[in-house]
DOMAR-747335 format. One record per residue (C-alpha): x, y, z. Coordinates in Angstrom, 1 decimal, m for minus. Each point is the difference from the previous one (the first is absolute). Last residue first. Example, Ala and Ser with C-alpha at 12.3 -4.5 7.8 and 13.67 -1.06 7.14 Angstrom:
<nodes>
13.7:m1.1:7.1 .
m1.4:m3.4:0.7 .
</nodes>
This chain:
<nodes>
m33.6:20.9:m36.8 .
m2.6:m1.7:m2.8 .
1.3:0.1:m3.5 .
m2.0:2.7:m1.5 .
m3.0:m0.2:m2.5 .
m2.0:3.6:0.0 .
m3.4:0.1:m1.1 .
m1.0:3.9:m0.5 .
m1.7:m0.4:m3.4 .
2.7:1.3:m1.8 .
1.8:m2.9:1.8 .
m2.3:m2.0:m1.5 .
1.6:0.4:m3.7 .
3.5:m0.2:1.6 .
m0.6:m3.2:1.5 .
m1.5:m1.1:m3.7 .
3.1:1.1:m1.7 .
2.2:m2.4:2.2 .
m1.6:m2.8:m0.7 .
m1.9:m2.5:1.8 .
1.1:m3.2:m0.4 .
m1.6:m2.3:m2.7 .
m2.7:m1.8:m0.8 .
m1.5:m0.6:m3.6 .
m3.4:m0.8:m0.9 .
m1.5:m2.8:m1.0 .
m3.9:0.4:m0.6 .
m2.9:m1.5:2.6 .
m1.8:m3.6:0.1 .
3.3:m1.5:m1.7 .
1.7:m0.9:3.4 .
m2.7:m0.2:2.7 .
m0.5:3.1:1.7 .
1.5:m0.1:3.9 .
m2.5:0.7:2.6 .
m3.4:0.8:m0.3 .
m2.4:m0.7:m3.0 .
0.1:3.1:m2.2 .
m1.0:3.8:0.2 .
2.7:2.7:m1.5 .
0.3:3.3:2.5 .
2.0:2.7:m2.3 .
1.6:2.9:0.4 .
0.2:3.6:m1.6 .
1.9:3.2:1.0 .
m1.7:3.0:m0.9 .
m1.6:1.0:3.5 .
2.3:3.3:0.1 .
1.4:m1.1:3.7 .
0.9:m3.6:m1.4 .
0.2:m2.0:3.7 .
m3.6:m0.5:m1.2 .
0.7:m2.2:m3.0 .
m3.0:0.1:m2.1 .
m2.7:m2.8:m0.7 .
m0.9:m2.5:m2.7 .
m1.6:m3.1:1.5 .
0.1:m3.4:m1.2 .
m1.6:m2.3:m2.5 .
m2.9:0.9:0.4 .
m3.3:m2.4:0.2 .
m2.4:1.5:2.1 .
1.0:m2.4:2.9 .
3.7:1.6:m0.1 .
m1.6:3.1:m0.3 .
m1.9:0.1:2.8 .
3.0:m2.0:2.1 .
2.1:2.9:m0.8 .
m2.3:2.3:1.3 .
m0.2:m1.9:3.5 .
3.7:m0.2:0.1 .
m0.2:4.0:m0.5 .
m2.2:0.7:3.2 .
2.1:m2.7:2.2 .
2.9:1.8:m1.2 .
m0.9:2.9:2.0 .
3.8:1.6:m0.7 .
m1.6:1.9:m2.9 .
1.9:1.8:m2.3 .
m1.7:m1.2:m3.8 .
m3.1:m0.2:1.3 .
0.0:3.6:1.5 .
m0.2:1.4:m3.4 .
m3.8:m1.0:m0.2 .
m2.2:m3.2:m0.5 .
m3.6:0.4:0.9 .
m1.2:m2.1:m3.4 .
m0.6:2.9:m1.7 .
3.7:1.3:0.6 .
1.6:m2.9:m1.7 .
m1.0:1.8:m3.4 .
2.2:2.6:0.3 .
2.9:m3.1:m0.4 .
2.2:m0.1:3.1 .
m1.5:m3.1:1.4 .
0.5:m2.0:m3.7 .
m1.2:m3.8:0.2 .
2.2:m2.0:m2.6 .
m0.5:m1.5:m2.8 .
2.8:m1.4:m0.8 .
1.0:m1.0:m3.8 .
2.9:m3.0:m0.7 .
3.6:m0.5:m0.2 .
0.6:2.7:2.5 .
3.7:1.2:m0.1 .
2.2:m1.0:3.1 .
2.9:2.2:1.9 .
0.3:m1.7:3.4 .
2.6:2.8:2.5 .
1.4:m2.5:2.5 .
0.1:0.7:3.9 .
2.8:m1.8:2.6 .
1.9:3.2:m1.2 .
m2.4:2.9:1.1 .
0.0:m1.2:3.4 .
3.3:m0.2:0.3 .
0.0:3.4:m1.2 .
m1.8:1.3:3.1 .
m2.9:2.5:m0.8 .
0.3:3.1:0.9 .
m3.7:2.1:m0.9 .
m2.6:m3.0:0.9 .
m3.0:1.0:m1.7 .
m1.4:m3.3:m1.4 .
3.1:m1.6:m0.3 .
m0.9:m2.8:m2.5 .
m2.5:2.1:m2.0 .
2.9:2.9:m0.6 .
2.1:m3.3:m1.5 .
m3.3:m0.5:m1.9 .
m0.4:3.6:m1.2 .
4.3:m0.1:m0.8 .
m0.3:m3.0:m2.8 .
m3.0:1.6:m1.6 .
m3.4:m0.8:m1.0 .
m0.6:m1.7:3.3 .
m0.1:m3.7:1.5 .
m1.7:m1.8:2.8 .
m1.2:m3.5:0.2 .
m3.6:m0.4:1.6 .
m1.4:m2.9:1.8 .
m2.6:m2.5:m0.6 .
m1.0:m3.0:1.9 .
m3.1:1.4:1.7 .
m1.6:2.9:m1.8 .
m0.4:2.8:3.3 .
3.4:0.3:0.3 .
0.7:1.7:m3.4 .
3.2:1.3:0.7 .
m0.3:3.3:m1.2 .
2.2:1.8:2.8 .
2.2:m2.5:1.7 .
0.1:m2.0:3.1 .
m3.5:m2.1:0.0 .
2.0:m3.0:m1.3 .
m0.6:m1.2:m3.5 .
3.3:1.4:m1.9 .
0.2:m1.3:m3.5 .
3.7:0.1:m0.8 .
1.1:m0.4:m3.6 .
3.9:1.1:0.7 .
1.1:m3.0:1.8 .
1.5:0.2:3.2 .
3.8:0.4:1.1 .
m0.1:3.2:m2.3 .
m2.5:2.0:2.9 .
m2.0:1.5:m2.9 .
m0.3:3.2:m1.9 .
m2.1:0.0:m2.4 .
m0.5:1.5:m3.9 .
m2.3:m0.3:m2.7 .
0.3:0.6:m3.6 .
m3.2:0.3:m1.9 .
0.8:m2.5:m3.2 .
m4.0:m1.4:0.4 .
m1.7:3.1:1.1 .
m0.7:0.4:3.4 .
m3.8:1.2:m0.5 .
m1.3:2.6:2.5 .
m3.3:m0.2:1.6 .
m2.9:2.3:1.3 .
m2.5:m1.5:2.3 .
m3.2:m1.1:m2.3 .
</nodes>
């Protein structure tokens, strides 16, 4: 059995999200990471264990990042109101199943989509990865499987939105992402 994670029920979860869209997301295009395009009719919504992984997740390596671009983003603080079992690629385990680091910095998204759609077929509820614009491999983030587009209201926990703050810039720009007004 692949290894899995459980989200506990009260695991906080963070996303960061363009604000004029809503927050519960489920992506079904072949443009991200663990999208699971090979399960028709479900996508992925993206979050992380912290506020700063999933702003990291947005920018995927970009060092200046325009601050106009930061500001028509939300930060999406929600606490699980249920378990998640979730598929874990950086559990020893994973390595059994031919899965190694390179999962988790991959640009052949092809290779990870069809992954996703393994374990979206074998039941999970998402997959638990690590950030790769984290250089020490410690950040954590989050692909969560549902039907594509925009979650019904009720299907997944209330959250709250709100700007990005201050103390989360800071927190990436130990990371080296820089937000600037552009010249």
């Amino acid at each position: 059995m692949f290894p899995e994670h459980v989200a506990a029920a009260g695991t906080v979860m963070h996303r960061i999200h363009r604000a004029a869209l809503g927050a519960w997301w489920f992506d079904g295009s072949e443009t991200w990471r663990f999208n699971p395009t090979g399960t028709p009719g479900i996508g992925s919504c993206y979050l992380a264990e912290t506020a700063v992984a999933g702003l990291l997740e947005v920018f995927k390596g970009v060092r200046v990042v325009d601050d106009a671009d930061v500001r028509i983003r939300a930060h999406f603080a929600v606490t699980l109101d249920r378990p998640l079992r979730l598929a874990d690629v950086g559990a020893s385990g994973a390595n059994g199943f031919g899965v190694n680091g390179e999962i988790h910095s991959t640009t052949d998204y092809a290779l990870t989509q069809r992954w996703a759609s393994a374990f979206a077929l074998a039941g999970f509820a998402g997959v638990r990865y690590l950030v790769r614009s984290g250089p020490g491999m410690k950040l954590v983030a989050y692909a969560l499987f549902d039907h594509a587009g925009e979650a019904p209201s009720g299907r997944w926990p209330e959250g709250v939105d709100r700007p990005i703050g201050d103390e989360v810039l800071r927190e990436a720009e130990r990371f080296g992402l820089i937000v600037r007004p552009a010249p």
